[in-house]
VOPAGU-2260 file (C-alpha; in pm, 1 decimal, decimal comma):
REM VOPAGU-2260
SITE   aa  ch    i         X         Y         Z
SITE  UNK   A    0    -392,6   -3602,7     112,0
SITE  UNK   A    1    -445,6   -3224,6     166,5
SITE  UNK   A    2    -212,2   -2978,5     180,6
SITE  UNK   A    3    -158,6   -2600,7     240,8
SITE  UNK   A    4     131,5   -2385,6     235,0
SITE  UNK   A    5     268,7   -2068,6     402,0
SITE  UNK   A    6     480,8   -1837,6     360,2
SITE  UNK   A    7     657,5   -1678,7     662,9
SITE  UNK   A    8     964,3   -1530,6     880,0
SITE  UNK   A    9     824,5   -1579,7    1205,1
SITE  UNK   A   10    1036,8   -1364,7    1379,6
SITE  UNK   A   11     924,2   -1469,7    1615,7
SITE  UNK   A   12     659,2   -1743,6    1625,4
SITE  UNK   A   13     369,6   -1601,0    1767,4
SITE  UNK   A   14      16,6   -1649,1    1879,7
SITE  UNK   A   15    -134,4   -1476,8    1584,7
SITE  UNK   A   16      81,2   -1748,0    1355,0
SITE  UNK   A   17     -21,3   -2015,8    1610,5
SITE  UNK   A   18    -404,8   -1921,8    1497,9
SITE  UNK   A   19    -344,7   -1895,6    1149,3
SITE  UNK   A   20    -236,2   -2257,2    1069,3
SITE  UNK   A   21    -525,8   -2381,7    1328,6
SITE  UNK   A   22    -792,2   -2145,9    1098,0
SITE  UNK   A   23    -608,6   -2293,5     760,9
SITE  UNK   A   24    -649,6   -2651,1     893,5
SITE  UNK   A   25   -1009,6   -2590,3     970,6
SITE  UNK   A   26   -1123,3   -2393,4     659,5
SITE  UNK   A   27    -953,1   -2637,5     445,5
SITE  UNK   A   28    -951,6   -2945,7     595,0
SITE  UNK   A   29    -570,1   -3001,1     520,1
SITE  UNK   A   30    -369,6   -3300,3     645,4
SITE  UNK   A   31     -74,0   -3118,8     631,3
SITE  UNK   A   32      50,1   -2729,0     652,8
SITE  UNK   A   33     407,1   -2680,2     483,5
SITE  UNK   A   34     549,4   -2364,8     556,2
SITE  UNK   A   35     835,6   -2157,0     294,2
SITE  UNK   A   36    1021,4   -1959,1     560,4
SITE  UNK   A   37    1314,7   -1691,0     539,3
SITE  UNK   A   38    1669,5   -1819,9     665,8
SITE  UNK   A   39    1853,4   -1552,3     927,2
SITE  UNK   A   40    1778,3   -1241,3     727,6
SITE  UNK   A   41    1477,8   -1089,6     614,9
SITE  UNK   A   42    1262,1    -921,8     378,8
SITE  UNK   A   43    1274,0    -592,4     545,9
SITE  UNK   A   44    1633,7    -658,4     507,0
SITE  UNK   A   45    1777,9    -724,2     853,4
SITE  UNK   A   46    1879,0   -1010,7    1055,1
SITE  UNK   A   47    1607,5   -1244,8    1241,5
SITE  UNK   A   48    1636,1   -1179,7    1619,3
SITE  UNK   A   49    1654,6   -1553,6    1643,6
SITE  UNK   A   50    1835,4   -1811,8    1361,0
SITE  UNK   A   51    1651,2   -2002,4    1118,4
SITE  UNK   A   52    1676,4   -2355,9    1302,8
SITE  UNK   A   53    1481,6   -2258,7    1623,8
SITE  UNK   A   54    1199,7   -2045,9    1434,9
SITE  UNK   A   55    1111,4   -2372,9    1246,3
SITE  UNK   A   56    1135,3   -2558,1    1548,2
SITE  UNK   A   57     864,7   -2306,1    1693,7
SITE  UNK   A   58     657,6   -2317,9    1385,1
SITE  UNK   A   59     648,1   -2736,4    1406,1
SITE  UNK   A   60     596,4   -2760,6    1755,4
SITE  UNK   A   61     300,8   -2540,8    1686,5
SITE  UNK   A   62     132,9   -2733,7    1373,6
SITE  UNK   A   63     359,4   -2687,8    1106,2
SITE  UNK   A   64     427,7   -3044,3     934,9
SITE  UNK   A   65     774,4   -2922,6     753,6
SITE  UNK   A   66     954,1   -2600,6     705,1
SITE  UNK   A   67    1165,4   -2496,1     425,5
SITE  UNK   A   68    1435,1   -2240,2     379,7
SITE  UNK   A   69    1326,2   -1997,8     142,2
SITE  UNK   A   70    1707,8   -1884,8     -74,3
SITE  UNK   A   71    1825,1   -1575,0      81,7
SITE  UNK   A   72    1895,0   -1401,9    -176,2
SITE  UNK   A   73    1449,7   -1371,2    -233,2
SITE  UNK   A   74    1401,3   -1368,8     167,0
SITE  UNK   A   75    1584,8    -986,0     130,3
SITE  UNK   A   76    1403,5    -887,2    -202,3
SITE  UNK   A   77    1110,9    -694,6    -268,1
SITE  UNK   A   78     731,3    -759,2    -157,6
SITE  UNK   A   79     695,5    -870,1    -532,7
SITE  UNK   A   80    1004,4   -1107,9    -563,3
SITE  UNK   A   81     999,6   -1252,4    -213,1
SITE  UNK   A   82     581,3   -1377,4    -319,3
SITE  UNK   A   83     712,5   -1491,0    -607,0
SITE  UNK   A   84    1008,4   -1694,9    -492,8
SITE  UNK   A   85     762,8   -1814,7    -182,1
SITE  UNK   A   86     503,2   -1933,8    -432,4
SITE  UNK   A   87     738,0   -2108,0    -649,4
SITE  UNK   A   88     898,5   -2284,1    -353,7
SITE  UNK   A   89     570,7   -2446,8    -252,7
SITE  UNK   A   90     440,1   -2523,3    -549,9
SITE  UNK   A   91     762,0   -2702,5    -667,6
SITE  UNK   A   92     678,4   -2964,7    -363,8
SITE  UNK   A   93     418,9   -3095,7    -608,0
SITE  UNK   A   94     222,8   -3118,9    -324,4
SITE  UNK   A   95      54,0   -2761,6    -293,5
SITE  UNK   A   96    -347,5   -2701,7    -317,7
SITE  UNK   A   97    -395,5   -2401,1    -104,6
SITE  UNK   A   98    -195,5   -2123,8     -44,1
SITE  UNK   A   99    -271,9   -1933,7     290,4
SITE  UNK   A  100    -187,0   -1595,5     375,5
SITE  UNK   A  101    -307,0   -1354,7     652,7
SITE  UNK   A  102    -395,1    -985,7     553,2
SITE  UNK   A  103    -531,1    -661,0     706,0
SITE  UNK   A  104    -892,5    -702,1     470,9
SITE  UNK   A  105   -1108,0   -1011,8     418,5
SITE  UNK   A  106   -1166,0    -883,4      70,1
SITE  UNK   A  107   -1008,7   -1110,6    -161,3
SITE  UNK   A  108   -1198,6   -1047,5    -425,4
SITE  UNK   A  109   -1045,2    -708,8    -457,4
SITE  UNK   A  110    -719,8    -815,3    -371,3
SITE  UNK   A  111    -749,7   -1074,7    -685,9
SITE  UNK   A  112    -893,8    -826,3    -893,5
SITE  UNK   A  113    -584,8    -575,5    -817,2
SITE  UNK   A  114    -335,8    -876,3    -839,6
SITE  UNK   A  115    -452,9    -908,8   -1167,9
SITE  UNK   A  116    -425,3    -632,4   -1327,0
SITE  UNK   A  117     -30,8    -568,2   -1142,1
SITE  UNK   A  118      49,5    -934,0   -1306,3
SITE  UNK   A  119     -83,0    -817,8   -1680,6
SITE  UNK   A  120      27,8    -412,7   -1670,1
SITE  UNK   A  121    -218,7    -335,7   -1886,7
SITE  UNK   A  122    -118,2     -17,8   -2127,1
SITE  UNK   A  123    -267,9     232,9   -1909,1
SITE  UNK   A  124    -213,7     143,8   -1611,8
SITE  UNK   A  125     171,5     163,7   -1758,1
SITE  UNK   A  126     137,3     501,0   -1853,9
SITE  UNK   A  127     -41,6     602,8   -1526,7
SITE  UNK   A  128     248,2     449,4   -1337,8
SITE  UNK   A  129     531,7     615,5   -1535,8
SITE  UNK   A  130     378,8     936,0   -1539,8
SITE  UNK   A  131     324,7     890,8   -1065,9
SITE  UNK   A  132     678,6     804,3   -1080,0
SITE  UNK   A  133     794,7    1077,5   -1259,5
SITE  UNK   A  134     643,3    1327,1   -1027,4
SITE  UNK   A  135     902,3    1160,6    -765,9
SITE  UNK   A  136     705,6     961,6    -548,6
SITE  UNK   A  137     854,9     592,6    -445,9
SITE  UNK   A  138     747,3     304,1    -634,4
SITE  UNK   A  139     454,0     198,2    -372,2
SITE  UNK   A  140     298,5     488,6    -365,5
SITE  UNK   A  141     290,1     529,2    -747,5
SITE  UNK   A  142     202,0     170,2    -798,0
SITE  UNK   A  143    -132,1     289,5    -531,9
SITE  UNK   A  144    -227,6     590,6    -744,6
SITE  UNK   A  145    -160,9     409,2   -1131,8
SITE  UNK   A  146    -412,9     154,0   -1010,0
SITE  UNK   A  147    -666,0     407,6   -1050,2
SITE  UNK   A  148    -884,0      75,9    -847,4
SITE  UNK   A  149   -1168,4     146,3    -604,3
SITE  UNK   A  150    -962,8     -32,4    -340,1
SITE  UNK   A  151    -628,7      85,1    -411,3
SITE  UNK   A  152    -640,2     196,8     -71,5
SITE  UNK   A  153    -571,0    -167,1      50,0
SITE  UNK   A  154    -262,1    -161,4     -85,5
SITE  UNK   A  155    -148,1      97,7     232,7
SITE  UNK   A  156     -92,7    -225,8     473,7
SITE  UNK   A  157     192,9    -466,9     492,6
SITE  UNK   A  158     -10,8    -789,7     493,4
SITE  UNK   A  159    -244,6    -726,2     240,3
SITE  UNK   A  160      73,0    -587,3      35,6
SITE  UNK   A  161     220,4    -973,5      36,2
SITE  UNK   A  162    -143,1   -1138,9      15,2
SITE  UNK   A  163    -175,6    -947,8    -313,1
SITE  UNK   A  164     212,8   -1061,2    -427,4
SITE  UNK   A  165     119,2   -1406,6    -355,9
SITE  UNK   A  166    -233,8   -1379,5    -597,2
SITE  UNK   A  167     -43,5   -1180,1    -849,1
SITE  UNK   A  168     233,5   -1451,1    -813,0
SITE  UNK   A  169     -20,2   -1738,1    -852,6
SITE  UNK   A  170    -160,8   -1551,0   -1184,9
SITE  UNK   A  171     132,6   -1437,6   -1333,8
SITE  UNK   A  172     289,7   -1813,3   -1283,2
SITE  UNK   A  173     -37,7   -1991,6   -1442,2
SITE  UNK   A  174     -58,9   -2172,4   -1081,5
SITE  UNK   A  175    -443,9   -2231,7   -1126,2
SITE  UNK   A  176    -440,1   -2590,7    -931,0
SITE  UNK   A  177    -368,0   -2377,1    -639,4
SITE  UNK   A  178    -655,8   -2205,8    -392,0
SITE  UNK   A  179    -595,0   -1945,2    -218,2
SITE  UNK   A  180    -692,1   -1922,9      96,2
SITE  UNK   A  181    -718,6   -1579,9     314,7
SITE  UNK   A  182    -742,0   -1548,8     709,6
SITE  UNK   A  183    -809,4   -1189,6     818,7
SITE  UNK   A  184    -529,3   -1035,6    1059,0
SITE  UNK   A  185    -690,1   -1091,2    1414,8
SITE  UNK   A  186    -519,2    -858,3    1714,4
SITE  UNK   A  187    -309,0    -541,9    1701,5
SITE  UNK   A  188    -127,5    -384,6    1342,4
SITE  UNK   A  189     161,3    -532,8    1189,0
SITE  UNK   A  190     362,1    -216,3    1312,6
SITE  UNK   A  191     225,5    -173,3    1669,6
SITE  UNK   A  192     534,8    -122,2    1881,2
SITE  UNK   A  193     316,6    -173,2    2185,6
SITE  UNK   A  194      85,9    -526,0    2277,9
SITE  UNK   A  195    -264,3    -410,0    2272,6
SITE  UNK   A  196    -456,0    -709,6    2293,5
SITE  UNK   A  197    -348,2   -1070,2    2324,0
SITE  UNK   A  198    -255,8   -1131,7    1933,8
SITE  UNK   A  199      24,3    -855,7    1974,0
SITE  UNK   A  200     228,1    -820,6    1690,1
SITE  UNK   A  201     603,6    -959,7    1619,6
SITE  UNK   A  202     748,8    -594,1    1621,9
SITE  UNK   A  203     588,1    -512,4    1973,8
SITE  UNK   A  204     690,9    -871,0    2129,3
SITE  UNK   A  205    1024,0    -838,8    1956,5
SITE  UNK   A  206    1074,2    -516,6    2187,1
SITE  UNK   A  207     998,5    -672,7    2486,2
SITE  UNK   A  208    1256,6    -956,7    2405,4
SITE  UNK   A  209    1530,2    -728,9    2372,1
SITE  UNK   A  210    1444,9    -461,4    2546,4
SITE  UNK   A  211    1469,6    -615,7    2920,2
SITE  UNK   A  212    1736,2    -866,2    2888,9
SITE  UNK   A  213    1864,0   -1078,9    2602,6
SITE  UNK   A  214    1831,4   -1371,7    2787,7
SITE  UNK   A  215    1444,7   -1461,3    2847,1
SITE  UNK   A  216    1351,4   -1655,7    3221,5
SITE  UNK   A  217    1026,5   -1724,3    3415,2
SITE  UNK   A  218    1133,1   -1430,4    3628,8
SITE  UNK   A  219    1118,8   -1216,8    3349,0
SITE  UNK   A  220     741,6   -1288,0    3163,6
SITE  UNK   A  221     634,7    -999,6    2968,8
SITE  UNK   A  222     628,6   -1168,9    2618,2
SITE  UNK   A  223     511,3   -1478,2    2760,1
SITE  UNK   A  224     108,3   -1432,4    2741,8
SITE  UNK   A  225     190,1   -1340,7    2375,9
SITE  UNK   A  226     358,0   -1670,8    2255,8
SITE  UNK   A  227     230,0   -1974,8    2241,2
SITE  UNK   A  228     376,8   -2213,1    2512,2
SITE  UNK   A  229     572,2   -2417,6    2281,8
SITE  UNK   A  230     725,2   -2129,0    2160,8
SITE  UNK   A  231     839,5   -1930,9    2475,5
SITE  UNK   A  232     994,2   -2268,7    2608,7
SITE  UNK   A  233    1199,5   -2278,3    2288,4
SITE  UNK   A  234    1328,4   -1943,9    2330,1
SITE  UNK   A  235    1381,0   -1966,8    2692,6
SITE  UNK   A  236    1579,7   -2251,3    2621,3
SITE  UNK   A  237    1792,3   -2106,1    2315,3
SITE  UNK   A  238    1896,4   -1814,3    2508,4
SITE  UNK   A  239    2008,3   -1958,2    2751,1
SITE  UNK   A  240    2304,3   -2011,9    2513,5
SITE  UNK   A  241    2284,8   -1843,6    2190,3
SITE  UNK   A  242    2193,7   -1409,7    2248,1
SITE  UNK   A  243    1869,9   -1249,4    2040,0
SITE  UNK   A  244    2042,9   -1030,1    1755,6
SITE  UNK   A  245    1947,4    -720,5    1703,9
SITE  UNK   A  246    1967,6    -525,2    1384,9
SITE  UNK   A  247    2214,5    -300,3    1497,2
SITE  UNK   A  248    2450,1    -593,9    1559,4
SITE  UNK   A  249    2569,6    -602,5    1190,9
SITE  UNK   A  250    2682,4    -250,9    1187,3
SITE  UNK   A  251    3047,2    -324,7    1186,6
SITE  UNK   A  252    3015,6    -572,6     935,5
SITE  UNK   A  253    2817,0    -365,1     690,8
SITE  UNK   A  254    3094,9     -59,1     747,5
SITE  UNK   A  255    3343,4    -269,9     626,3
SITE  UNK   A  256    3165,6    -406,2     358,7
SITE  UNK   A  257    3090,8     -77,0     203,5
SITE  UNK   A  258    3341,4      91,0     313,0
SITE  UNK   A  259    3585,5    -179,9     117,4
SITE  UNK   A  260    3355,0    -104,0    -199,6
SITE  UNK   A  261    3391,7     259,6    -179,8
SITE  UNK   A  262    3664,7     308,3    -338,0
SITE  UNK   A  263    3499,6     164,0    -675,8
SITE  UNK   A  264    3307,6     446,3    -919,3
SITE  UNK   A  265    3067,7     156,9    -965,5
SITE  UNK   A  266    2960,4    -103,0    -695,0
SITE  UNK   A  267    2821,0    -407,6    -805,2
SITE  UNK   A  268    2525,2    -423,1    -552,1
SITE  UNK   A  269    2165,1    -547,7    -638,4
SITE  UNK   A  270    1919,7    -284,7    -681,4
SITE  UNK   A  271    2132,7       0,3    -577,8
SITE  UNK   A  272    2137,4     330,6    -856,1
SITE  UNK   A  273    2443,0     489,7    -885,9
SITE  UNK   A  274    2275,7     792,5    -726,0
SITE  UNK   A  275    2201,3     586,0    -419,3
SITE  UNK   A  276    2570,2     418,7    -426,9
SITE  UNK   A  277    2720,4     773,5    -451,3
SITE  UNK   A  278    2510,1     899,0    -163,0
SITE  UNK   A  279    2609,2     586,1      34,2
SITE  UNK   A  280    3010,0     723,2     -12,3
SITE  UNK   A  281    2953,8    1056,3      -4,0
SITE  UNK   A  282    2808,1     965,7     362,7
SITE  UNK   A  283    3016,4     698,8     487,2
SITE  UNK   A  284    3223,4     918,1     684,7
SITE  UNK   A  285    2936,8     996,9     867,9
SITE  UNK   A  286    2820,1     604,8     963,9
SITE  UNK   A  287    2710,9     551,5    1333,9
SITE  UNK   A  288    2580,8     197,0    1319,2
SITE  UNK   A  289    2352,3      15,7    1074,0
SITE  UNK   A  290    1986,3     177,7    1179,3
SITE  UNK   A  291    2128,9     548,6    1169,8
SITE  UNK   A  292    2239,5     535,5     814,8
SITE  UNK   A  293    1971,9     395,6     719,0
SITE  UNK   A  294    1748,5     679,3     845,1
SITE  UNK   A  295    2068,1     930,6     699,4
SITE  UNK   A  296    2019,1     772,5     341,0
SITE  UNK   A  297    1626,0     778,8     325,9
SITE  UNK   A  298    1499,2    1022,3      52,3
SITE  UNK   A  299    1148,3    1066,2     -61,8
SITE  UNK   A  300    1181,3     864,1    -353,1
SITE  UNK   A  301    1346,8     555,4    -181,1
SITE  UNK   A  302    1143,0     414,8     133,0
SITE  UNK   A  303    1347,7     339,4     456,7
SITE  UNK   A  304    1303,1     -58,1     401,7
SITE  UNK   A  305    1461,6     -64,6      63,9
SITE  UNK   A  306    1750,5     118,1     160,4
SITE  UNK   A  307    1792,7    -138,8     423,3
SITE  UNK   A  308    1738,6    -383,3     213,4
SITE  UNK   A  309    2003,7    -256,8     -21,5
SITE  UNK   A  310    2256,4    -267,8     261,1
SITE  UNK   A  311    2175,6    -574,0     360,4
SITE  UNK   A  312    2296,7    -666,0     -30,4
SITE  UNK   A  313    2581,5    -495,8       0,7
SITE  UNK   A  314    2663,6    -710,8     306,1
SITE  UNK   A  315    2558,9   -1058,2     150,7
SITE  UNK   A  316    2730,8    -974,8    -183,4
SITE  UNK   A  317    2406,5    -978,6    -365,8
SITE  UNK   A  318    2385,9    -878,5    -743,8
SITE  UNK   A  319    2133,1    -762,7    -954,8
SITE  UNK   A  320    2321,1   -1057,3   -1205,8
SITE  UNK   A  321    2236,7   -1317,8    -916,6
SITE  UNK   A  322    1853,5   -1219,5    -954,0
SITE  UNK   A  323    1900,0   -1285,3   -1313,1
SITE  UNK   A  324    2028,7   -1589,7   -1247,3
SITE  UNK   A  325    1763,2   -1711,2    -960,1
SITE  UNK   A  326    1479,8   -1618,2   -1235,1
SITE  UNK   A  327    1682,1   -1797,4   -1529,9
SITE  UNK   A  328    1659,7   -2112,1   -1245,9
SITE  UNK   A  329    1279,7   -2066,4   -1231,8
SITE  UNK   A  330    1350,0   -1919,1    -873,5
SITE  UNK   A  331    1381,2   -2220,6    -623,4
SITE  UNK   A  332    1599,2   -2469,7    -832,6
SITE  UNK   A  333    1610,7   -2676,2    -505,8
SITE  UNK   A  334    1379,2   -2767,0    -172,8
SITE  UNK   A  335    1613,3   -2723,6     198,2
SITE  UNK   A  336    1432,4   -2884,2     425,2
SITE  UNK   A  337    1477,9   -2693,3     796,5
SITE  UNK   A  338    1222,5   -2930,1     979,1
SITE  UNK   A  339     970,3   -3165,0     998,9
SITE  UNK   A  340     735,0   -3341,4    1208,1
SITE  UNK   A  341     773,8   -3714,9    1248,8
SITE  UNK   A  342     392,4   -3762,1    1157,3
SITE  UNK   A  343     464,9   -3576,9     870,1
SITE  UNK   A  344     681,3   -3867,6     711,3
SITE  UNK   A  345     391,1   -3953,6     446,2
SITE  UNK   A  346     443,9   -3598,2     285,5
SITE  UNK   A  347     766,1   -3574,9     276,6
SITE  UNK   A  348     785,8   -3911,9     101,2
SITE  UNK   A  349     519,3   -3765,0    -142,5
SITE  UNK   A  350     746,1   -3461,2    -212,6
SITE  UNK   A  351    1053,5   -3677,0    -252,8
SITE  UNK   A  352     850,6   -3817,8    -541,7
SITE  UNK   A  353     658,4   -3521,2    -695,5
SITE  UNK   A  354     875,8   -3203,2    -625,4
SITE  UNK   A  355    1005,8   -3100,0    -947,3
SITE  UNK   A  356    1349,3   -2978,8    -813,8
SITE  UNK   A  357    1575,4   -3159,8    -598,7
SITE  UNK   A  358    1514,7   -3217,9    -257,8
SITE  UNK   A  359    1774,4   -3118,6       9,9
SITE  UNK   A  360    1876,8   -3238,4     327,7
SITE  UNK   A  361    2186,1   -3295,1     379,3
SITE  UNK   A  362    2443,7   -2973,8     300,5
SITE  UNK   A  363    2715,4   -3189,9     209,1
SITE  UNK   A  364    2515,9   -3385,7     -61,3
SITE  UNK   A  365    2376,2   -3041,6    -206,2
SITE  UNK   A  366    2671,5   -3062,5    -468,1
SITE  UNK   A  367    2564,4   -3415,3    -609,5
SITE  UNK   A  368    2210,7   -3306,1    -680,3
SITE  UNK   A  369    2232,4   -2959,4    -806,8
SITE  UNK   A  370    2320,8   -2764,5   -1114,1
SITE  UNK   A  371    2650,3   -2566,8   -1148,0
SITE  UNK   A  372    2405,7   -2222,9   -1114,5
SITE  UNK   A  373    2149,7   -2371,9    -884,1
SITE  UNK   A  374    2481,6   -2469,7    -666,5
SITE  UNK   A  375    2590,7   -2108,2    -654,9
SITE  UNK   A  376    2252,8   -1995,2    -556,9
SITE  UNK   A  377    2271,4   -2279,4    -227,0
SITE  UNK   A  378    2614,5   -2133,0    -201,6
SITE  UNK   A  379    2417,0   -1791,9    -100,0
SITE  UNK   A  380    2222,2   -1928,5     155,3
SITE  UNK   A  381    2524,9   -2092,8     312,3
SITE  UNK   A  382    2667,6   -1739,5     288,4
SITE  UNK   A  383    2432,2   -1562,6     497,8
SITE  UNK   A  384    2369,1   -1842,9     765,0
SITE  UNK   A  385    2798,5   -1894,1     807,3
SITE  UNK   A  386    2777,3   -1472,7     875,5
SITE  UNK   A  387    2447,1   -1477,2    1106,9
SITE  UNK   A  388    2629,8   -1737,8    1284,9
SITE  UNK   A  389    2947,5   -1477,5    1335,9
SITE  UNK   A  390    2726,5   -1249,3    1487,2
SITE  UNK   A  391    2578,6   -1499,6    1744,0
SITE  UNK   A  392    2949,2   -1555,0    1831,4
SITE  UNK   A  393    3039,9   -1199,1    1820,7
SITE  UNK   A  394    2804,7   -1166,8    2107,6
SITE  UNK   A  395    2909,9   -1416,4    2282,9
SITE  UNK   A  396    2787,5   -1761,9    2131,9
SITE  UNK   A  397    3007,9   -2065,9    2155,4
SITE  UNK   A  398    2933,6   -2469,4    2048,8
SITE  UNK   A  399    2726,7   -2284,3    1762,2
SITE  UNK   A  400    2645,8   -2590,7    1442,0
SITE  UNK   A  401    2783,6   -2491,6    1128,4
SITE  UNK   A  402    2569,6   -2582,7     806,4
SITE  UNK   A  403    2780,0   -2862,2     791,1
SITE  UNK   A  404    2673,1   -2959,9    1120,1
SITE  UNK   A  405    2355,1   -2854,1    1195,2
SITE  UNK   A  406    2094,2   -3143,7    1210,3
SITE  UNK   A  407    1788,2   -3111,6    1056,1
SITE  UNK   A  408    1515,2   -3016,9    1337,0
SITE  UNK   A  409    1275,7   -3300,3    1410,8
SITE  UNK   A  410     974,2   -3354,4    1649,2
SITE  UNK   A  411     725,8   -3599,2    1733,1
């Protein structure tokens, strides 16, 4: 038995995803794909237009064999901790032998050779970085000119960004059992906000979702040529009950949530400096909605994502102590399975007797199986998906599952 894993938001499932597995399959001759996806907020730090239980039911009805949640709290980190936490996930299945990844180049040579040397630091490329970030540029583009690499460059796009976190995750880990496996991006850029060809990217089919209606019908096609089949039916069918969120619909949450903070010299809020916490107050008055203070904090030393990823902490009560603690747990102390194929009942027996963490699915037995500190990481998770689900209702949502009563998806 074969096996290769993913790791993904899908948000949403797309034709460009849809391709992906069907290349992995081919190129490795896997049995199964497994895929390590974000819950309801993500690593750009905002909410998924769409919750975690019907992107994993797009992902299997499109060739995925099981789908689990990758812990929130690394699904809103950096690049570099959200490849880590992704890798770890999938290898603790026990089940893992290649690891594929989609990226802007095909060179993967290169991208290994630059993973390599971000996973070891040698001494100068310290010094190199220290003295880039000195002259006040953000972290990425200091990280770009330290390399001093021949293909630095290729660190300038998103994909090949997380292709080279996932290599540099694999060496820095010792996770040599694993291939990697690397499927150049087909169609238009991860950032085109307009569908040029017919692998359009999530962004640009995201837009047309929301931008028309929030409910999605036959009479209203414009993102159907762009999604697989299986996936527009599931979407047409979810919002016909539940609405697409948009990332402006936590802005009265997040107010309150820093607003109630403000009053502290010190907020307890992972990755945020107190010079970024005191520009956060000294603005507050000035707060709109979530996307305009985003754009009102951004300096040139912090990039616009981080600062909404910061936010998005603030929001989810995320400490820089609970990243201690998630890396103290060796990252994913536990496996919550979203989905899985029926035909895919052979692996997940295998995993139920290799993984080397527990194996979740059932939220009420999470307790029995888990750690005191692995429990309060699950605790997170349950966190975010009990507030995404307060936004669905918010906007209008009722006869919404709770985590408690949520079934695990299932398909033929």
């Amino acid at each position: 038995m074969k096996t290769v894993g993913i790791i993904a938001e899908y948000n949403p499932f797309h034709k460009g995803h849809e391709y992906q597995i069907a290349q992995l399959k081919e190129k490795t001759g896997a049995d199964y794909v497994m895929i390590a996806m974000s819950g309801d907020f993500l690593q750009r730090g905002v909410p998924s237009i769409m919750n975690k239980y019907a992107r994993a039911k797009m992902a299997l009805a499109a060739g995925a064999d099981i789908v689990f949640e990758l812990p929130a709290l690394w699904a809103v980190s950096s690049a570099e901790l959200f490849g880590q936490a992704g890798v770890k996930l999938l290898a603790h299945t026990g089940c893992l032998d290649y690891l594929g990844f989609g990226a802007e180049s095909d060179d993967l040579s290169a991208l290994k050779e630059i993973a390599k040397i971000l996973a070891t630091e040698p001494e100068d490329y310290q010094t190199r970085l220290k003295e880039t970030l000195k002259a006040g540029l953000s972290f990425p583009k200091a990280r770009s000119l330290a390399l001093s690499h021949p293909r630095a460059d290729l660190l300038d796009t998103p994909n090949n960004i997380l292709a080279m976190e996932y290599l540099k995750a694999l060496e820095k880990f010792s996770i040599s059992s694993v291939t990697p496996v690397l499927i150049p991006r087909k169609g238009d850029a991860y950032h085109e906000t307009e569908a040029n060809s017919e692998f359009a990217s999530a962004t640009a089919i995201r837009k047309m979702l929301l931008e028309p209606s929030e409910t999605l019908t036959q009479e209203d096609p414009s993102a159907k040529k762009y999604l697989p089949a299986s996936s527009f039916s599931i979407i047409e069918e979810y919002t016909k009950k539940y609405p697409l969120i948009r990332e402006e619909d936590i802005s009265s949450m997040l107010f309150y949530a820093l607003f109630s903070r403000a009053q502290n010299e010190k907020a307890d809020i992972a990755d945020c400096s107190p010079e970024l916490w005191n520009r956060i107050c000294k603005n507050l008055l000035h707060y709109e909605d979530f996307p305009q203070f985003c754009q009102l904090l951004k300096s040139k030393e912090l990039t616009h994502t981080r600062i909404c990823r910061v936010l998005l902490h603030a929001l989810l009560r995320f400490t820089d102590q609970d990243y201690t603690l998630g890396k103290e747990q060796d990252h994913v102390p536990y496996l919550r399975v979203l989905g899985f194929r029926k035909s895919a009942e052979p692996l997940l027996s295998a995993i139920k007797k290799e993984a080397s963490v527990p194996l979740i699915t059932k939220v009420a037995d999470a307790s029995k199986y888990l750690s005191s500190d692995a429990y309060s990481l699950f605790e997170k998770d349950l966190f975010a998906s009990h507030l995404y689900r307060q936004l669905q209702i918010s906007k209008g949502a009722k006869d919404l599952p709770n985590e408690y009563t949520q079934r695990i998806i299932i398909i033929p």
